[in-house]
Biopython code that builds the backbone (N, CA, C, O; Angstrom):
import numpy as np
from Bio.PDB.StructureBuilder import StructureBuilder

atoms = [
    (1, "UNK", "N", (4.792, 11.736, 36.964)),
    (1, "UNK", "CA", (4.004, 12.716, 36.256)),
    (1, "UNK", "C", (4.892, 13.663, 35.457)),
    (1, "UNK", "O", (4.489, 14.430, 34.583)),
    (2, "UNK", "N", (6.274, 13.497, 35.905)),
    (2, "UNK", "CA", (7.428, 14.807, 35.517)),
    (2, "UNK", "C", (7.582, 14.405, 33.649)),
    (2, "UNK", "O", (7.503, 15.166, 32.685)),
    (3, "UNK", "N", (7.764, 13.283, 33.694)),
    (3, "UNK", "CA", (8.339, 12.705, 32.572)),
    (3, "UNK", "C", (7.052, 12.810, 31.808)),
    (3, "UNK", "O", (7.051, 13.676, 30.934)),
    (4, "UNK", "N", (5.870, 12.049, 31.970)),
    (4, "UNK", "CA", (4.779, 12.598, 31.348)),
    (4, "UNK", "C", (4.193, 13.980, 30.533)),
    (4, "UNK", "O", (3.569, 14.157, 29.486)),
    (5, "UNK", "N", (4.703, 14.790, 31.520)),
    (5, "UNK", "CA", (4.208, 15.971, 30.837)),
    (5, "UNK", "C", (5.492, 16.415, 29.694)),
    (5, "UNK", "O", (5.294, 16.687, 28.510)),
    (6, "UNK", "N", (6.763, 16.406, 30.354)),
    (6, "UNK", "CA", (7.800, 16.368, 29.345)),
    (6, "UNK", "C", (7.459, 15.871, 28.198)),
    (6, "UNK", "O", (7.163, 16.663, 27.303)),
    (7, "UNK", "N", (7.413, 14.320, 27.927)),
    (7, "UNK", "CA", (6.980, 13.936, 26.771)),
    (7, "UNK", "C", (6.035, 14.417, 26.016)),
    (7, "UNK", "O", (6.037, 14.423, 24.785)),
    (8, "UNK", "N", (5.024, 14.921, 26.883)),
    (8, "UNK", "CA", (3.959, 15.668, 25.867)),
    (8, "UNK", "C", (4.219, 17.050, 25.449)),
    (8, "UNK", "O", (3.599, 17.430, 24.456)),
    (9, "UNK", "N", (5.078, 17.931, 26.060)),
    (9, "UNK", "CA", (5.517, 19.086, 25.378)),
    (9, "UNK", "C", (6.539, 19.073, 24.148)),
    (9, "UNK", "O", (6.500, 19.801, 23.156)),
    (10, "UNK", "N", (7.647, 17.869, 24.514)),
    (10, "UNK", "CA", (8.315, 17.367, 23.581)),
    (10, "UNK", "C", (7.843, 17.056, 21.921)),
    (10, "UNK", "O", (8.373, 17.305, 20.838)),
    (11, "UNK", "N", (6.441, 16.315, 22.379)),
    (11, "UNK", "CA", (5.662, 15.711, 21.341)),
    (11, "UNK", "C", (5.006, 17.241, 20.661)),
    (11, "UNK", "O", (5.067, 17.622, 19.492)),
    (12, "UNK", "N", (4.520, 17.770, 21.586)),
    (12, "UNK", "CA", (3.686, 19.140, 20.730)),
    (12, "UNK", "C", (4.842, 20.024, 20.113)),
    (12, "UNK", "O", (4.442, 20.565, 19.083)),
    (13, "UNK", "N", (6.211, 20.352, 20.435)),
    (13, "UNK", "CA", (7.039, 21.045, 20.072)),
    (13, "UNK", "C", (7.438, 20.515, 18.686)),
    (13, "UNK", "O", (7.870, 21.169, 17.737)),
    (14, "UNK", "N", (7.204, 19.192, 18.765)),
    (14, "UNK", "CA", (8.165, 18.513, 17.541)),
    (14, "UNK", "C", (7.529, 18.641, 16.253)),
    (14, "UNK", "O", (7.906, 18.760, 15.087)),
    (15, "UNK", "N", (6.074, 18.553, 17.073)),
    (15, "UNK", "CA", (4.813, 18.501, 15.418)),
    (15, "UNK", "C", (4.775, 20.244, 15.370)),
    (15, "UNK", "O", (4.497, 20.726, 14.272)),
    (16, "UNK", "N", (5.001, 21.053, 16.339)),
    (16, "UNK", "CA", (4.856, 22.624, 15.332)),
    (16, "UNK", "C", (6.341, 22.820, 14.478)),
    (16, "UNK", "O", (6.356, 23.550, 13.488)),
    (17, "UNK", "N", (7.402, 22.216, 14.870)),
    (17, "UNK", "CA", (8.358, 21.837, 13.885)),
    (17, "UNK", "C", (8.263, 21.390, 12.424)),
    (17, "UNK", "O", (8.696, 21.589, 11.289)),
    (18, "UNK", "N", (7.566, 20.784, 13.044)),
    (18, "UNK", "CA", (7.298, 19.870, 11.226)),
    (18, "UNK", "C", (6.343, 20.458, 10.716)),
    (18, "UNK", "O", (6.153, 20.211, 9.525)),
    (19, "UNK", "N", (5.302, 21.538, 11.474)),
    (19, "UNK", "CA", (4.529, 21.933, 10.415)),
    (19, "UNK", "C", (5.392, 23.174, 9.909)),
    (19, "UNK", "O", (5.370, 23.434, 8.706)),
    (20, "UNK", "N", (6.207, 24.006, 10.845)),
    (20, "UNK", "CA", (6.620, 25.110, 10.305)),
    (20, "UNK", "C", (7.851, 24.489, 8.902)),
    (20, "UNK", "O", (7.947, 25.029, 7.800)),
    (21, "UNK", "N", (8.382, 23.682, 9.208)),
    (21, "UNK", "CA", (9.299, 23.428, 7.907)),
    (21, "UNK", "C", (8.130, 22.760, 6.772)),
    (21, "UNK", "O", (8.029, 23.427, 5.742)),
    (22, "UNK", "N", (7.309, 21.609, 6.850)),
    (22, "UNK", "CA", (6.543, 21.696, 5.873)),
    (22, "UNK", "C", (6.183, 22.787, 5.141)),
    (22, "UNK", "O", (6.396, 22.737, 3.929)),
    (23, "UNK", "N", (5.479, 24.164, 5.799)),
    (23, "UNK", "CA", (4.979, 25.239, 5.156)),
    (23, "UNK", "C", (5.903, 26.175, 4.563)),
    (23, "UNK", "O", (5.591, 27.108, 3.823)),
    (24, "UNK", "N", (7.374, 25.775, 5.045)),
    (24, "UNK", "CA", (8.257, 26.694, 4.539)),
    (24, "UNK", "C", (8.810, 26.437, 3.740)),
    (24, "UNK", "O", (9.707, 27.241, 3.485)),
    (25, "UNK", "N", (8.682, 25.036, 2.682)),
    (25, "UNK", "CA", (8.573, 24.444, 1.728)),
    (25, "UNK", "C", (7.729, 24.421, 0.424)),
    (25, "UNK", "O", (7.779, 23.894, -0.687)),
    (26, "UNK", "N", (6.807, 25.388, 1.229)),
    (26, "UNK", "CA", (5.638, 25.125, 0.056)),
    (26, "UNK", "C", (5.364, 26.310, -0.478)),
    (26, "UNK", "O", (5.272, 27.207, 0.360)),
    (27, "UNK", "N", (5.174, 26.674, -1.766)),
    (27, "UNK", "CA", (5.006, 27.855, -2.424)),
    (27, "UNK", "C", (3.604, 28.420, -2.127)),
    (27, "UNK", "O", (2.654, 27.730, -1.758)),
    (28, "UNK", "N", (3.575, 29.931, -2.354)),
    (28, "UNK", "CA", (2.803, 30.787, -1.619)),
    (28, "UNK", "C", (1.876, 31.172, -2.743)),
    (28, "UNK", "O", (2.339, 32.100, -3.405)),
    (29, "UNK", "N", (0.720, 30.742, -3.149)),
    (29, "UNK", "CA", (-0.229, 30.579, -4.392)),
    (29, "UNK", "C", (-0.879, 31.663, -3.820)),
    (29, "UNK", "O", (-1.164, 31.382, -2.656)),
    (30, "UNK", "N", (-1.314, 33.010, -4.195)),
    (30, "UNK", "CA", (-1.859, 33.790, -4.055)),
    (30, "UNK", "C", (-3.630, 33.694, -4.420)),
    (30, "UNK", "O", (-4.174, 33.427, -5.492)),
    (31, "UNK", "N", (-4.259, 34.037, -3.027)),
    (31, "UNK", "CA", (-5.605, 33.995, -3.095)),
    (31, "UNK", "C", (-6.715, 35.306, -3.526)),
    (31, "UNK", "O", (-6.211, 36.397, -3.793)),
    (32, "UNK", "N", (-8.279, 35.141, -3.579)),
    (32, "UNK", "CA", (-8.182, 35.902, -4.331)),
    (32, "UNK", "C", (-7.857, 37.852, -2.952)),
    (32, "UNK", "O", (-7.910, 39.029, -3.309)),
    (33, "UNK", "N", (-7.590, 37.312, -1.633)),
    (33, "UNK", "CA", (-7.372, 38.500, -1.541)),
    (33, "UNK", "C", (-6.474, 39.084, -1.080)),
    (33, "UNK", "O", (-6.410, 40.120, -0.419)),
    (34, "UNK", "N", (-5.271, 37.940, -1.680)),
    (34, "UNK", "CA", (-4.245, 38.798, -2.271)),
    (34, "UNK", "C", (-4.013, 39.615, -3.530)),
    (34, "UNK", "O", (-3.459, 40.707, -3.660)),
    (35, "UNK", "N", (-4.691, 38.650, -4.609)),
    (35, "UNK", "CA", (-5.090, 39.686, -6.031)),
    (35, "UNK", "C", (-5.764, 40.442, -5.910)),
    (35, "UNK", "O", (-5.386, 41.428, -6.542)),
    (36, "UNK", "N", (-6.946, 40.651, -5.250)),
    (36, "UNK", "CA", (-8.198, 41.664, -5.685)),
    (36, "UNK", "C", (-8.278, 42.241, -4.312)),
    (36, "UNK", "O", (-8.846, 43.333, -4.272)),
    (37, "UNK", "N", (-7.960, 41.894, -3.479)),
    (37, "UNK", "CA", (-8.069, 42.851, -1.843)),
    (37, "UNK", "C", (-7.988, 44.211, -1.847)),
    (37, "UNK", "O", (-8.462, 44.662, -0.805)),
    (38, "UNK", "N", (-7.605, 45.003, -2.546)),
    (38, "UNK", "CA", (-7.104, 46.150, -2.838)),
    (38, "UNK", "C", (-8.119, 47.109, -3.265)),
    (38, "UNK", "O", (-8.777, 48.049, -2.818)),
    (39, "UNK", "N", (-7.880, 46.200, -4.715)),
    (39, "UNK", "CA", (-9.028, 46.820, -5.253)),
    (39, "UNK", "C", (-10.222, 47.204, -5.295)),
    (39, "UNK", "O", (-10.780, 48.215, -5.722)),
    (40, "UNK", "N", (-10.805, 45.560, -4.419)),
    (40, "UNK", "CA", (-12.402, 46.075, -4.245)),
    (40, "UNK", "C", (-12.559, 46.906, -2.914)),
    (40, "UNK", "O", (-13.655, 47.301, -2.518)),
    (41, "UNK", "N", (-11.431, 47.127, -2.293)),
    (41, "UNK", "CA", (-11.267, 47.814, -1.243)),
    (41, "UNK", "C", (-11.189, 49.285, -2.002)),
    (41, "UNK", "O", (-11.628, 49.994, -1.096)),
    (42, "UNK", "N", (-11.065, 49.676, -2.478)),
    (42, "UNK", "CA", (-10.827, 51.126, -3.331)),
    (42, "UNK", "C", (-12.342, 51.040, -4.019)),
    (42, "UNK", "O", (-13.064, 52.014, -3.807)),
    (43, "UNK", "N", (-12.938, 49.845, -4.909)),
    (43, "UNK", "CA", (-13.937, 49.961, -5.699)),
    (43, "UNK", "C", (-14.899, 50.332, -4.328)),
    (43, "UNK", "O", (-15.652, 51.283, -4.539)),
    (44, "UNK", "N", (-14.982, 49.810, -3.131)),
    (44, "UNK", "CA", (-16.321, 50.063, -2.431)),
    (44, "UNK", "C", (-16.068, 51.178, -1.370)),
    (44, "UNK", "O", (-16.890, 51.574, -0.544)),
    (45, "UNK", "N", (-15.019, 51.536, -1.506)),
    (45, "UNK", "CA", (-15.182, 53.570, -1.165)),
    (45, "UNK", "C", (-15.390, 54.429, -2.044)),
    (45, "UNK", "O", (-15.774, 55.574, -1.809)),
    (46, "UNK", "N", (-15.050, 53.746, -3.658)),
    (46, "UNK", "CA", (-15.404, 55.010, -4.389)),
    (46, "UNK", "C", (-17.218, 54.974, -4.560)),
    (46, "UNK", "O", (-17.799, 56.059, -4.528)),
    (47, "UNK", "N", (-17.932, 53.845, -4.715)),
    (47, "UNK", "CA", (-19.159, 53.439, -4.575)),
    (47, "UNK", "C", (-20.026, 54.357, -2.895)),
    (47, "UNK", "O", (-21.067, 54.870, -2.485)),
    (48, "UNK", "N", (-19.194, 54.148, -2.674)),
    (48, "UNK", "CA", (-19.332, 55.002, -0.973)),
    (48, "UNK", "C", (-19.630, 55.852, -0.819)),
    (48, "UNK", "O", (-20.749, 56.131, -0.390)),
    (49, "UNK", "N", (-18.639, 56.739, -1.139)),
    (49, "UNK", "CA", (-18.686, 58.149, -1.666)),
    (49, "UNK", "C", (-19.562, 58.649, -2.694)),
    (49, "UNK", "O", (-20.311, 59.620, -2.592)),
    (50, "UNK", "N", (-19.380, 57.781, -3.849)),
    (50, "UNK", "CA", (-20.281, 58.676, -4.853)),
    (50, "UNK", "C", (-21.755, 58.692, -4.589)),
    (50, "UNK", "O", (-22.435, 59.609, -5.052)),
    (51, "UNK", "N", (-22.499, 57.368, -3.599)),
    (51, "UNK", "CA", (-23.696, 57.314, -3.580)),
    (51, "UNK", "C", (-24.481, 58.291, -2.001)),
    (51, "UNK", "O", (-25.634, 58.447, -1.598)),
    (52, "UNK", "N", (-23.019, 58.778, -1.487)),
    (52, "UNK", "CA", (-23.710, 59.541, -0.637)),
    (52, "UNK", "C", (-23.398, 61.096, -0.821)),
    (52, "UNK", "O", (-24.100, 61.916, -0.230)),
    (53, "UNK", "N", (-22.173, 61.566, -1.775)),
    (53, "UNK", "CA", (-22.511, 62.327, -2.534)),
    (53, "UNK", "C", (-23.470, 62.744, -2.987)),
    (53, "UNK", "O", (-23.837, 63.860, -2.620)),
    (54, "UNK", "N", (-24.323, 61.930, -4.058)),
    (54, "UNK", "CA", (-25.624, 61.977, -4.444)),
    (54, "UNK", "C", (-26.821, 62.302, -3.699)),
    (54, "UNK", "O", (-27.775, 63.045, -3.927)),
    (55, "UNK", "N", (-26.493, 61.514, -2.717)),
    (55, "UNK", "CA", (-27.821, 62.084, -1.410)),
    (55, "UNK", "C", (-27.587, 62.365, -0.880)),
    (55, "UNK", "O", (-28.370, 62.121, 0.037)),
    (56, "UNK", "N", (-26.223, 63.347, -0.320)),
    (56, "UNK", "CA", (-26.334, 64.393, 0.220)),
    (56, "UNK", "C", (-26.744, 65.521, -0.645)),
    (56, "UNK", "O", (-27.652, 66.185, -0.144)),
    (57, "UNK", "N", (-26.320, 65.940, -1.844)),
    (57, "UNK", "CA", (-26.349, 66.966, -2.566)),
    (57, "UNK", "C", (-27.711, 66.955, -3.531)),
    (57, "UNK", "O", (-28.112, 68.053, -3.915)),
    (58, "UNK", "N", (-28.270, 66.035, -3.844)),
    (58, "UNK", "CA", (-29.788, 65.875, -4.202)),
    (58, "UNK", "C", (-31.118, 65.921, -3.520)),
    (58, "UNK", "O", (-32.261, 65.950, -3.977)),
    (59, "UNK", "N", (-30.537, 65.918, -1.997)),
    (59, "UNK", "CA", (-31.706, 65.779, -1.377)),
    (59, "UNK", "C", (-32.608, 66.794, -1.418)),
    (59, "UNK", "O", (-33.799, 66.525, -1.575)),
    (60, "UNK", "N", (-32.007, 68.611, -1.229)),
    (60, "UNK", "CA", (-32.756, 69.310, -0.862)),
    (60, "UNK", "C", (-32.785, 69.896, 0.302)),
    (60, "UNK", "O", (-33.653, 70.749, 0.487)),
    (61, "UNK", "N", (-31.556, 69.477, 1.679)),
    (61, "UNK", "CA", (-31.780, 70.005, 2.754)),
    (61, "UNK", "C", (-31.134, 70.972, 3.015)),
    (61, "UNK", "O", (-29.982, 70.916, 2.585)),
    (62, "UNK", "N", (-31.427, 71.955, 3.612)),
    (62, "UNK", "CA", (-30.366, 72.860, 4.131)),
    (62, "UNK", "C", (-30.434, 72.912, 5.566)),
    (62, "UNK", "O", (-31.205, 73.168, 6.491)),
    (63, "UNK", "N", (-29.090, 72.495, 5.274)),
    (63, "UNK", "CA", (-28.276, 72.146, 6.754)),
    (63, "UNK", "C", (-28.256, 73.348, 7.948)),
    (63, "UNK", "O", (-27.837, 74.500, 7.834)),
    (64, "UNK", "N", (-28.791, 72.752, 9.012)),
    (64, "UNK", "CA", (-27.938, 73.876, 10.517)),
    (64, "UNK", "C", (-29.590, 75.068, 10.472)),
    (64, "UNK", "O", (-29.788, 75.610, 11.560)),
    (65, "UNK", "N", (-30.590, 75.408, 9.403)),
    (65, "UNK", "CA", (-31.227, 76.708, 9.381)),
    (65, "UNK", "C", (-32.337, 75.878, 9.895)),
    (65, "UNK", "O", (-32.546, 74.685, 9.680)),
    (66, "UNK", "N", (-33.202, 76.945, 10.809)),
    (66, "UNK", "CA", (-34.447, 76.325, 11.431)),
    (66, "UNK", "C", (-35.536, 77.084, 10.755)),
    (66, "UNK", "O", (-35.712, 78.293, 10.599)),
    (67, "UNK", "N", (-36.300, 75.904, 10.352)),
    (67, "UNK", "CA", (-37.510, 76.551, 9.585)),
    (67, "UNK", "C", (-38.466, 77.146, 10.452)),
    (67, "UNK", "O", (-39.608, 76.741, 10.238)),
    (68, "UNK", "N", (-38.338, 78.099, 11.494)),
    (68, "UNK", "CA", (-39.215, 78.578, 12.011)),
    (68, "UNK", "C", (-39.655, 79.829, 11.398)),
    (68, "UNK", "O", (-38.832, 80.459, 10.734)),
    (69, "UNK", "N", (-40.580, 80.172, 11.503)),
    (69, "UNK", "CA", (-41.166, 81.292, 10.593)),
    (69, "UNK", "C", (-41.036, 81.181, 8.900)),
    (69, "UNK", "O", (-41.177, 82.164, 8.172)),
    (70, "UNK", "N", (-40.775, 79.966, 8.459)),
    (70, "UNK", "CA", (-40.536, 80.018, 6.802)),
    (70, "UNK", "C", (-41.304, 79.194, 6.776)),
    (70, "UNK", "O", (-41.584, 79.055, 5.585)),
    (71, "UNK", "N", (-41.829, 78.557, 7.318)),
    (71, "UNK", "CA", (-43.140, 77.295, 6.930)),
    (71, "UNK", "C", (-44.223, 78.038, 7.310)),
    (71, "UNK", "O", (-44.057, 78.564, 8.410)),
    (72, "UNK", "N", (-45.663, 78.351, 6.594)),
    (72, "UNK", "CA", (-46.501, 78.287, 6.379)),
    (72, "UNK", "C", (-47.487, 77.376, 6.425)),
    (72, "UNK", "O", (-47.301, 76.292, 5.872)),
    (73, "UNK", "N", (-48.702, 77.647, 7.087)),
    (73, "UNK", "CA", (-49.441, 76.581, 7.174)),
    (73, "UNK", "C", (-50.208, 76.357, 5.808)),
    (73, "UNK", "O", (-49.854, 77.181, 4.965)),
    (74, "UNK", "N", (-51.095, 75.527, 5.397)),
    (74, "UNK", "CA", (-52.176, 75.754, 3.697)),
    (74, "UNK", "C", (-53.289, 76.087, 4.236)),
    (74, "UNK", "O", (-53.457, 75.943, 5.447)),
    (75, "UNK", "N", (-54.186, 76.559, 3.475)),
    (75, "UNK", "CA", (-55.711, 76.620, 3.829)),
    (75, "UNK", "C", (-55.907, 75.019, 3.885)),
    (75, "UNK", "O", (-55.292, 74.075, 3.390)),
    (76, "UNK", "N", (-57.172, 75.155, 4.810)),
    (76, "UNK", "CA", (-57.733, 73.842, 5.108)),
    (76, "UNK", "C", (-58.975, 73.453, 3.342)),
    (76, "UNK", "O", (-59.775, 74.232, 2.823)),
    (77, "UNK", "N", (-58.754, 72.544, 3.071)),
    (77, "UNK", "CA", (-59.587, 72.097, 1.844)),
    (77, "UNK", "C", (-60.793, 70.857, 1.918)),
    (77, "UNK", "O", (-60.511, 69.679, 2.139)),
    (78, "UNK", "N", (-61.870, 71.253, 1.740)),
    (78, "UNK", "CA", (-62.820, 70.304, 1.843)),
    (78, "UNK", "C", (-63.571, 69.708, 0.867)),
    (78, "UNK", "O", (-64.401, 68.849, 1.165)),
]
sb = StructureBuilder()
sb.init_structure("model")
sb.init_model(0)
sb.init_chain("A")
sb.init_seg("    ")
for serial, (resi, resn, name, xyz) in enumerate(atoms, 1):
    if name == "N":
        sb.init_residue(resn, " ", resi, " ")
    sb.init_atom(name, np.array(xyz, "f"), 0.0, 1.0, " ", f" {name:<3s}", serial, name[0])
structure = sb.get_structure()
């Protein structure tokens, strides 16, 4: 069984060999997120920001104050 398993570690050692020199042979073609990773990483925080900007500051709320006693009820209408 000794030699068995030997051979098979032998065998698995030899093929991550050959893949690591294959790949270290081969030129490194940039994908797209190596080109654009960045960027749309920057484009979708500034999108982020500006659209909650917007609704925070458009909404109308004021923050932290309790409308107790500033709300009014309406007359009832029939």
């Amino acid at each position: 069984m000794f030699p068995v398993a030997r051979a098979a570690l032998n065998l698995a050692a030899r093929g991550i060999q050959h893949t690591a020199v294959r790949q270290a042979h081969r030129k490194h073609e940039p994908n797209f997120h190596d080109k654009y990773g960045n960027l749309v990483l920057l484009g979708g925080a500034a999108v982020f920001v500006s659209v909650w900007g917007y609704v925070l500051t458009q909404l109308g709320m004021e923050w932290g104050l309790s409308p107790v006693g500033r709300i009014t009820p309406r007359e009832w209408r029939e």
